[in-house]
N, C-alpha and C positions, 0 to 999 in steps of 0.2 A: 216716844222712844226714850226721852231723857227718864222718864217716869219707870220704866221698864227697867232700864239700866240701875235705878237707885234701888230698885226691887230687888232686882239680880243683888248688888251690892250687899243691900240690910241682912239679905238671908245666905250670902255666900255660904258654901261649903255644906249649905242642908238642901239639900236636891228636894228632900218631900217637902220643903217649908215650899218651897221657889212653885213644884208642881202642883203641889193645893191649891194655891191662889188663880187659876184658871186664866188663861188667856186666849180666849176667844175671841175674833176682833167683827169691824164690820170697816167698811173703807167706802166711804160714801162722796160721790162729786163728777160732771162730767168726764166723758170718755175723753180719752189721749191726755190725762192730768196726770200719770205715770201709776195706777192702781195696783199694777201688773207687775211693775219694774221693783216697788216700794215692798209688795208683797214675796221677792224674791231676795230682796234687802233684808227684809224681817225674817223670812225662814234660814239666814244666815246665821243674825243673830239668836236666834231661838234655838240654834243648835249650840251658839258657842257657850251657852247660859244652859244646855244640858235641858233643857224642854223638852227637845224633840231628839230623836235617835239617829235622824239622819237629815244630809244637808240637802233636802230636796222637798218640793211642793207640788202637788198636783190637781191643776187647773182644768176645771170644770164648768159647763156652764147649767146655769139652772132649769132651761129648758132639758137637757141631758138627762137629768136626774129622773122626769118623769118619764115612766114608758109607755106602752101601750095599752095596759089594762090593769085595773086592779089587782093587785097582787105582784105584775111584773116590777112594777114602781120601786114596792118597798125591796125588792132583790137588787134591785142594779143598785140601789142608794146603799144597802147594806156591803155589795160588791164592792163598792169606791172608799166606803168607811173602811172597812178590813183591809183594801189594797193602799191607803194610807193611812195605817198604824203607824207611829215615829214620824210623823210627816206632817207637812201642813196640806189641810184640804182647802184650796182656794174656789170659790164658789163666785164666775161671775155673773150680773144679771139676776142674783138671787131670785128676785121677786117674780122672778117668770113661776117658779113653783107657785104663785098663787094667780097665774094668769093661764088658764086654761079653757077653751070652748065648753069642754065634755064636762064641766063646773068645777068646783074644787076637789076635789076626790082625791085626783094623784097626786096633784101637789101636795096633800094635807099627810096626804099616805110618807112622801118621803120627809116630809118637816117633821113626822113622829118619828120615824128614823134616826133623822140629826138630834133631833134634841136626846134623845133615850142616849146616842151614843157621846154625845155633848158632855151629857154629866157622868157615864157612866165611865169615858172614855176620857175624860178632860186630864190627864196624866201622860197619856201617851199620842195623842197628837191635838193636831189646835185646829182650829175652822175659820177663817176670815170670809165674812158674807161682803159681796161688793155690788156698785150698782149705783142707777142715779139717788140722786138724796131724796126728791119726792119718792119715788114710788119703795123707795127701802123704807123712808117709814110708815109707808102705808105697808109694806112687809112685816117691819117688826112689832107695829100695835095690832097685827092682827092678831097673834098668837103671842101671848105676855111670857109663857115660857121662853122665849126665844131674846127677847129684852135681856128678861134675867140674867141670861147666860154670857151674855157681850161682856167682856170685862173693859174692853177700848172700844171707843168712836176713833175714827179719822176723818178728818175731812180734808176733799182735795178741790182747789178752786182752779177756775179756769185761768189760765195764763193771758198774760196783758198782750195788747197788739207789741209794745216794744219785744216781751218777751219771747213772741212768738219772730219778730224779725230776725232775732238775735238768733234765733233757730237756725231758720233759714238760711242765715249765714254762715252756721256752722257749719251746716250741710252743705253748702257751696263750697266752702271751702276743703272739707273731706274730699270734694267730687274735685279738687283741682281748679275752680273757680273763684272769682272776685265778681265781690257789688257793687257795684257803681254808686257813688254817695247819693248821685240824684233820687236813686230807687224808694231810699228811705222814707221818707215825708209820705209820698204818693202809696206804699205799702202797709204802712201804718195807718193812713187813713183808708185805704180797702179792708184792712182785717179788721178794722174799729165797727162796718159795717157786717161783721161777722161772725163776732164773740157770742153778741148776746143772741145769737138765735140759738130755740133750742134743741138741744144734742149737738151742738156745734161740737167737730171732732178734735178742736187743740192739736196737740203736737201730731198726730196721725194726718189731721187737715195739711199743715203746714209739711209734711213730708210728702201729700200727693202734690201741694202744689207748687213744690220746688221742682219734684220728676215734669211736672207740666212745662215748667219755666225752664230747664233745661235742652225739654227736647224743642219749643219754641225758640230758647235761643239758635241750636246747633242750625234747624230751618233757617232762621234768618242768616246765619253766617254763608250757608248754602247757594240762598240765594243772591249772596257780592252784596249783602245790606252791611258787614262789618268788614274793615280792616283786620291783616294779621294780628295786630296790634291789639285789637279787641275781640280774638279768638276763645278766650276764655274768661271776660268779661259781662257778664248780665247788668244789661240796662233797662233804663223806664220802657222802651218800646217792646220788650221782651213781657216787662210785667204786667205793661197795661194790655199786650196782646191775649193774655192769659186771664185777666180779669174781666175783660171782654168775651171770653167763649165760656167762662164759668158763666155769665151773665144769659149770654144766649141759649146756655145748656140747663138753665133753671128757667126761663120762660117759654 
């Protein structure tokens, strides 16, 4: 971003210097790492730097793109291209375009698509490819055109157990609740058991399992396990009750 910015800067005031230089991106790193949120960040920017014509993006997924049969493929990709002219076309799950049963065909059909309108179009709106980091770059070394055109990599890593606590917490706290210090230690070492699997979901995880831990608490409140005093208080026996039916609900 900082690099983007000094770009913007060098060529202030020449719009075609700024649009020449092509910005195409690709945003690579587990789900719930914020791909979605950074990618509505950047087509902020990109409009106030006069890239793009308008302050919006439209997010796609890459299975989407292909359709049903030869021919349909390249019309609905062409549709999405021309329906974001001035825009950012967010593409996620890219690499699903080259994961199809019926072989490569449609996927290949709409990645001639993007790429024609990639260079052709590279002035009036931008293309962010997104998706896990293995199989994007088995995406982007399939088709070397497609490399070429990336003017950024991103990379988005997975959030640490504290970082994901700290989540947690905020969203406890939006919802009107407090955590109990005990929770800590004992939460931190449950999600340490959960980062590293993979497609673990980060921030999306940690928002189901706050809803989990909520409605466990309100149960136990229910049932005369809490004092008033701790109506709106989440403790260990809330989280461990919660990690305990993830447990039983994966084996």
């Amino acid at each position: 971003i900082k690099q983007l910015k000094a770009q913007f800067d060098f060529y202030k005031g020449d719009k075609e210097k700024i649009q020449a230089e092509g910005h195409h991106m690709t945003f690579v790193g587990p789900p719930g790492t914020g791909k979605t949120t950074v990618a509505s960040i950047m087509t902020s920017y990109l409009y106030e730097m006069g890239i793009i014509r308008q302050n919006k993006y439209l997010d796609v997924n890459g299975d989407f793109l292909r359709g049903q049969y030869l021919g349909h493929t390249g019309k609905r990709t062409e549709a999405v291209v021309a329906y974001s002219q001035g825009m950012v076309l967010f593409i996620d799950e890219a690499y699903l375009l080259q994961q199809d049963d019926k072989g490569d065909s449609f996927g290949q059909e709409a990645i001639g698509v993007l790429l024609d309108a990639m260079e052709k179009n590279r002035k009036s709106f931008v293309v962010i490819f997104a998706g896990y980091e293995k199989e994007m770059n088995v995406f982007l070394n399939a088709n070397s055109g497609l490399r070429s055109r990336i003017s950024q990599t991103f990379h988005f890593k997975s959030y640490s157990p504290f970082e994901l606590a700290k989540m947690m917490k905020a969203l406890a706290k939006k919802d009107g609740f407090k955590v109990d210090k005990e929770v800590w230690h004992d939460l931190q070492v449950y999600l340490k058991t959960r980062v590293d699997e993979p497609h673990f979901g980060n921030a999306r995880f940690i928002r189901s399992f706050w809803e989990e831990t909520k409605k466990q608490h309100i149960l136990n409140y229910s049932n005369g396990n809490y004092s008033e005093d701790f109506k709106y208080v989440i403790t260990l026996d809330d989280i461990n009750a919660v990690c305990a039916l993830n447990l039983q609900a994966e084996t």
